[in-house]
Every structure is written in structure tokens, then in C-alpha cells.
MMTF fields as JSON, N, C-alpha, C and O atoms, coordinates in Angstrom:
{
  "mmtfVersion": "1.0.0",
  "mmtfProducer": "UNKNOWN",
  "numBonds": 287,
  "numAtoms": 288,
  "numGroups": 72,
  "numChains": 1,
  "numModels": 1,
  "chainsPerModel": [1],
  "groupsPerChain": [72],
  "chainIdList": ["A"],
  "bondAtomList": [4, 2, 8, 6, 12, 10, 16, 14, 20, 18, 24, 22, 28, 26, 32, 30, 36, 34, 40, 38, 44, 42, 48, 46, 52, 50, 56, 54, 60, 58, 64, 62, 68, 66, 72, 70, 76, 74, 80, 78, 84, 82, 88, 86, 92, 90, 96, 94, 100, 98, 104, 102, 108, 106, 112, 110, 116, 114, 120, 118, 124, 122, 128, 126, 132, 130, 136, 134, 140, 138, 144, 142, 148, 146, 152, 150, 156, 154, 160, 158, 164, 162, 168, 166, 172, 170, 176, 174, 180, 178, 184, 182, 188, 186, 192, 190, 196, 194, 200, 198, 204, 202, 208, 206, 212, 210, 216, 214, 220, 218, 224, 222, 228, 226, 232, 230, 236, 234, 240, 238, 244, 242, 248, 246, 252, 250, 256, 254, 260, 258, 264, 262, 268, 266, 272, 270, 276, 274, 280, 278, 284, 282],
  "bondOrderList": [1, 1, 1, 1, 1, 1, 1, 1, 1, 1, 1, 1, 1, 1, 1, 1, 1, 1, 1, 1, 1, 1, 1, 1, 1, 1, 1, 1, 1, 1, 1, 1, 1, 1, 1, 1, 1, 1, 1, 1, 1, 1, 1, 1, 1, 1, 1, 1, 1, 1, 1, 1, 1, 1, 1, 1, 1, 1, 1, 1, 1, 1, 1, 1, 1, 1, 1, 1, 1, 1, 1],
  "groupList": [{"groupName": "UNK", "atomNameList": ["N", "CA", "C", "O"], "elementList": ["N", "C", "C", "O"], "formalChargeList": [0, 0, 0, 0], "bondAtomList": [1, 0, 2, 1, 3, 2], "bondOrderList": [1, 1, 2], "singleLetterCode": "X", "chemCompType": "L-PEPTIDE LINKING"}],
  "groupTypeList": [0, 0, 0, 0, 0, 0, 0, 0, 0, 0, 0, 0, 0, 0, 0, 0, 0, 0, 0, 0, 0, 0, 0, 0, 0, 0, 0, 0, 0, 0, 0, 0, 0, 0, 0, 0, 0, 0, 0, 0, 0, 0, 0, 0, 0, 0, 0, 0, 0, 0, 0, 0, 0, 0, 0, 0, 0, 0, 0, 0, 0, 0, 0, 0, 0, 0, 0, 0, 0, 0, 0, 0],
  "groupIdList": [1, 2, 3, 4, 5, 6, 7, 8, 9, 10, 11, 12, 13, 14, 15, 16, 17, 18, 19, 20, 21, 22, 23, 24, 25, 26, 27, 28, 29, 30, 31, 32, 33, 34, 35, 36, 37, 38, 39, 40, 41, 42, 43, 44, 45, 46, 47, 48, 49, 50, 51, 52, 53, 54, 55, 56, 57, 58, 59, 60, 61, 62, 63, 64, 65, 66, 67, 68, 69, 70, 71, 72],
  "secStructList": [7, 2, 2, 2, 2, 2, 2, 2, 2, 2, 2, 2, 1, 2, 2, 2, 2, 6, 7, 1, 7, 2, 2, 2, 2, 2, 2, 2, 2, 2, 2, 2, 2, 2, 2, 2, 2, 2, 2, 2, 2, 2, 2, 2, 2, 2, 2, 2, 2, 2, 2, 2, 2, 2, 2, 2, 1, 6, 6, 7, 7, 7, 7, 7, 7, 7, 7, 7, 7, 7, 7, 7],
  "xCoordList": [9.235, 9.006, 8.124, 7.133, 8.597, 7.593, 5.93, 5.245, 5.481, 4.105, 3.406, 2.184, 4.338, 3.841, 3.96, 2.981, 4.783, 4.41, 3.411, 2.947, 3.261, 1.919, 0.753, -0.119, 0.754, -0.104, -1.057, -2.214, 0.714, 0.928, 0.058, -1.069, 1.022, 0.581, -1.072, -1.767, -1.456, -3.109, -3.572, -4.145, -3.537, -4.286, -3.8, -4.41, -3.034, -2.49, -3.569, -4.022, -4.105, -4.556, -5.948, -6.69, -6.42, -8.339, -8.892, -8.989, -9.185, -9.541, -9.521, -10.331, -8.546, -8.469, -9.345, -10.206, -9.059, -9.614, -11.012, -11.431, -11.862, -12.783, -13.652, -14.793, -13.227, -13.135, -14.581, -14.837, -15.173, -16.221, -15.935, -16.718, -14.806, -14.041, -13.34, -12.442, -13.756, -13.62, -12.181, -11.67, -11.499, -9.862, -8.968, -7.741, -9.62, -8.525, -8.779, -7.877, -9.752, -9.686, -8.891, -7.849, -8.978, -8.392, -7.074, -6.415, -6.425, -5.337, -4.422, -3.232, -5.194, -4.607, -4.796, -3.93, -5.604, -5.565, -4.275, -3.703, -4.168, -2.922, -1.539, -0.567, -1.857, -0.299, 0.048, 1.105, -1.188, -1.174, -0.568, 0.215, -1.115, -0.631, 0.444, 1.186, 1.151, 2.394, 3.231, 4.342, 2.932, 3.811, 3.555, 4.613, 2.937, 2.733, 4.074, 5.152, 3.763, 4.501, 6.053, 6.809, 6.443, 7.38, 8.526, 9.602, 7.545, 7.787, 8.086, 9.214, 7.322, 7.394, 8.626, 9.566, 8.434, 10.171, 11.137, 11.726, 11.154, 12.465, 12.361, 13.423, 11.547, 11.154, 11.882, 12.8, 11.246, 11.408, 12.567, 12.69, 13.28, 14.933, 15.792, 16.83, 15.741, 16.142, 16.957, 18.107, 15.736, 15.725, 17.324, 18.331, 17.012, 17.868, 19.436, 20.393, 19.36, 20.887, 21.09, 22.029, 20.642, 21.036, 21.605, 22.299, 20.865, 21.169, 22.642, 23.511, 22.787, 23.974, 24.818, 25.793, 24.673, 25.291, 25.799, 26.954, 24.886, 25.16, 25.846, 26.507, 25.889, 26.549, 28.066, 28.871, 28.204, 29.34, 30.187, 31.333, 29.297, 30.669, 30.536, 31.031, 29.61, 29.611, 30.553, 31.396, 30.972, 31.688, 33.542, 34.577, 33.013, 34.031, 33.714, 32.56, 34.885, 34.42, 35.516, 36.71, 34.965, 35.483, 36.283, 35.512, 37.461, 38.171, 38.808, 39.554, 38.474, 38.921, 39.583, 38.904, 41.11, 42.099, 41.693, 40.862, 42.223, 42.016, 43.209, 43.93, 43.431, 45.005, 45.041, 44.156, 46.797, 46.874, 47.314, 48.018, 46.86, 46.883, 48.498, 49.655, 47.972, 49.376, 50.215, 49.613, 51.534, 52.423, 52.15, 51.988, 52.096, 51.935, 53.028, 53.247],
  "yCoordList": [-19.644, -18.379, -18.527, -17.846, -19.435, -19.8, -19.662, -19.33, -20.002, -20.41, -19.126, -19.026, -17.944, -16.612, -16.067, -15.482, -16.185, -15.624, -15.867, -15.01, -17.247, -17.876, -17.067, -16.616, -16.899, -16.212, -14.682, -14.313, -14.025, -12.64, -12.712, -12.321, -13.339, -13.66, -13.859, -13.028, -14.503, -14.63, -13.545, -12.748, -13.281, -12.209, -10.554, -9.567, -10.372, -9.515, -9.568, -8.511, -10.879, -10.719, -11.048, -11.587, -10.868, -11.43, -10.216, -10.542, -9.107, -7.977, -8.028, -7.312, -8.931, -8.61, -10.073, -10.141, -11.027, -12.351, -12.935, -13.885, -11.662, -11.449, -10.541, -10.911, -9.786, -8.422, -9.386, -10.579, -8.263, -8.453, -8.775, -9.571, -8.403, -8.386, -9.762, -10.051, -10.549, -11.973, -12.202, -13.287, -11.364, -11.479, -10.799, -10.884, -10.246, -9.692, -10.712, -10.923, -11.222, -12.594, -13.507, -13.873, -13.932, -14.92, -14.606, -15.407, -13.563, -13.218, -13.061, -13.316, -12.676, -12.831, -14.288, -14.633, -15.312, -16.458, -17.442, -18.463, -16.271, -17.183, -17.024, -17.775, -15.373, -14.818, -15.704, -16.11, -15.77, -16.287, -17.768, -18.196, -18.578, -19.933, -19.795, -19.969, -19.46, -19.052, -18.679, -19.206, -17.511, -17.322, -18.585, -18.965, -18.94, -20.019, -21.006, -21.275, -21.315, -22.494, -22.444, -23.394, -20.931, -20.598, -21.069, -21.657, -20.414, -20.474, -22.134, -22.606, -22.61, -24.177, -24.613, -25.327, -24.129, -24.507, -24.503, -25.408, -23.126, -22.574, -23.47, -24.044, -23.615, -24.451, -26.165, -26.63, -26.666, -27.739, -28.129, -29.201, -26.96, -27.376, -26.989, -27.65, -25.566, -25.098, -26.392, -26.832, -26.723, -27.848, -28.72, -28.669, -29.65, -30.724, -29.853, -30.063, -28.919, -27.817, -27.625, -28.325, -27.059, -27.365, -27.643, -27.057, -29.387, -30.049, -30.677, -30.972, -30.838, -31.041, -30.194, -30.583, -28.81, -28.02, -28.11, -27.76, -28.629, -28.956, -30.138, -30.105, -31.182, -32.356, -32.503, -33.404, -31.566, -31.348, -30.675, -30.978, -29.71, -28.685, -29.089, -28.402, -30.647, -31.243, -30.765, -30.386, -30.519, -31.117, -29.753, -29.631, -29.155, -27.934, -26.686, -26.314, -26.06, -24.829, -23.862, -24.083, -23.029, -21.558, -20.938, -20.63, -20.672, -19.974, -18.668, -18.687, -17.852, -16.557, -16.041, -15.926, -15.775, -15.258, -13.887, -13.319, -13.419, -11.547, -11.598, -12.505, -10.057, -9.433, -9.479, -9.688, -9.13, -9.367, -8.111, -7.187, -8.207, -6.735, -5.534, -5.898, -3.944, -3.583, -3.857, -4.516, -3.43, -3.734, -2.468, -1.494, -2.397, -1.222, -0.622, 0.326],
  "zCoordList": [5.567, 4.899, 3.657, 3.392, 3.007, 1.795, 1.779, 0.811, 3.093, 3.539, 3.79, 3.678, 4.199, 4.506, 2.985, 2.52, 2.422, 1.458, 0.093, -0.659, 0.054, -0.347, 0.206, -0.538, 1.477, 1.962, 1.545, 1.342, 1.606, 1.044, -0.347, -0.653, -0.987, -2.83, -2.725, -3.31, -2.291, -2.361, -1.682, -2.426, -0.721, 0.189, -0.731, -0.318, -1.595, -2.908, -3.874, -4.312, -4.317, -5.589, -5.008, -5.829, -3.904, -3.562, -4.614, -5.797, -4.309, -5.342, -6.623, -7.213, -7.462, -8.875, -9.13, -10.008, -8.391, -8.508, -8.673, -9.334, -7.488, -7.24, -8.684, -8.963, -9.219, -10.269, -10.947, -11.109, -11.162, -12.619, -13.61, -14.128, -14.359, -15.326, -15.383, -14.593, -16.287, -16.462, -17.003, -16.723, -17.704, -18.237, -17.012, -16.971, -16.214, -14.937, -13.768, -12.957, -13.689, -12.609, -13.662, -13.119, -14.76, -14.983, -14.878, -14.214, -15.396, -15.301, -13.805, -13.619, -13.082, -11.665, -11.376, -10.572, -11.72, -11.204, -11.739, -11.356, -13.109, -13.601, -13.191, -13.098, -12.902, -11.844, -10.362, -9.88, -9.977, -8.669, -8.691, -7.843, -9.938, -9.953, -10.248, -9.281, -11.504, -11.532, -10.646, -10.705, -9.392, -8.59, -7.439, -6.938, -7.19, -5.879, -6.739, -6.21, -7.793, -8.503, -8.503, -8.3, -8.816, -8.436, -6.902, -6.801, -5.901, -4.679, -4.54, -4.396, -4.584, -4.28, -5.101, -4.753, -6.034, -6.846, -5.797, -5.205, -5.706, -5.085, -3.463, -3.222, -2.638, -1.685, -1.759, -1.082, -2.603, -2.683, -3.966, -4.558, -4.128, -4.358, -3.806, -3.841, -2.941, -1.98, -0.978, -1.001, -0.126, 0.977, 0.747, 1.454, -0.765, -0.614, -0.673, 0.072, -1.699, -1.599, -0.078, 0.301, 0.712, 2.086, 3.185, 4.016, 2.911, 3.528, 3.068, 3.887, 1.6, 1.357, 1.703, 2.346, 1.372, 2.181, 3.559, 3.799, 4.642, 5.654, 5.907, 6.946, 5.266, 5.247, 4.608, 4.846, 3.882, 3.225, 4.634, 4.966, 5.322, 6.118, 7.501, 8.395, 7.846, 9.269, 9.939, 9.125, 11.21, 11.947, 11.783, 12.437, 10.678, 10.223, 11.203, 11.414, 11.796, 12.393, 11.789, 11.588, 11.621, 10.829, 11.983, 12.892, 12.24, 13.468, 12.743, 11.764, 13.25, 12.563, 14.171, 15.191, 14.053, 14.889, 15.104, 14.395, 15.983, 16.24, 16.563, 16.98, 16.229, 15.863, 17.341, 18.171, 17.486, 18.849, 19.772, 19.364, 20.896, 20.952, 20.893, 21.104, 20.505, 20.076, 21.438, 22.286, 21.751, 23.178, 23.739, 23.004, 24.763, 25.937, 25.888, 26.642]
}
């Protein structure tokens, strides 16, 4: 998901990036780095939470009972 939205985020700011206006390209170039930087954060700390996550609850299965039915 990360990779699409990298995507998003750039293909968002081509217009302002592009701009005549030399403080609104820079400024979107700085939003843009900022948010990419972001993402990758959350990406690449995300991942290892996880997997620990997953390693912690190996092999555990969640059994949730159902009521039983009323008597006829």
C-alpha cells in the first residue's frame, strides 16, 4: 500500500511542482519529501511490529463458541 500511495502523493503535487512560482514548487517539493518520508517511516517500522506480532500469536487460534441452540 505504501508504494501506491507514494504514487498518489507525487502524481498530487506534479502541478504545484511544476508552477512558475519558485516558493510553491519549492514548497510542494518539500511537502512531498516530507510526506514520502513519512510513509517510509510508518513502512519500515510497521513491518518489524508485525512480524513480532505474528510470532508472538504463532500457532494460537481464537475459538469463539456459539450459543447453543434454544430447545424445541
Amino acid at each position: 500500500a505504501p508504494p501506491l500511495l507514494m504514487l498518489g502523493t507525487c502524481a498530487g503535487l506534479t502541478s504545484f511542482v511544476m508552477s512558475d512560482d519558485d516558493e510553491v514548487a519549492l514548497g510542494a517539493m518539500m511537502f512531498g519529501a516530507g510526506a514520502l518520508g513519512v510513509l517510509w517511516a510508518l513502512w519500515l517500522g510497521g513491518v518489524p511490529v508485525l512480524a513480532l506480532l505474528m510470532l508472538a500469536t504463532r500457532g494460537r487460534k481464537l475459538v469463539i463458541e456459539q450459543a447453543s441452540p434454544p430447545p424445541a
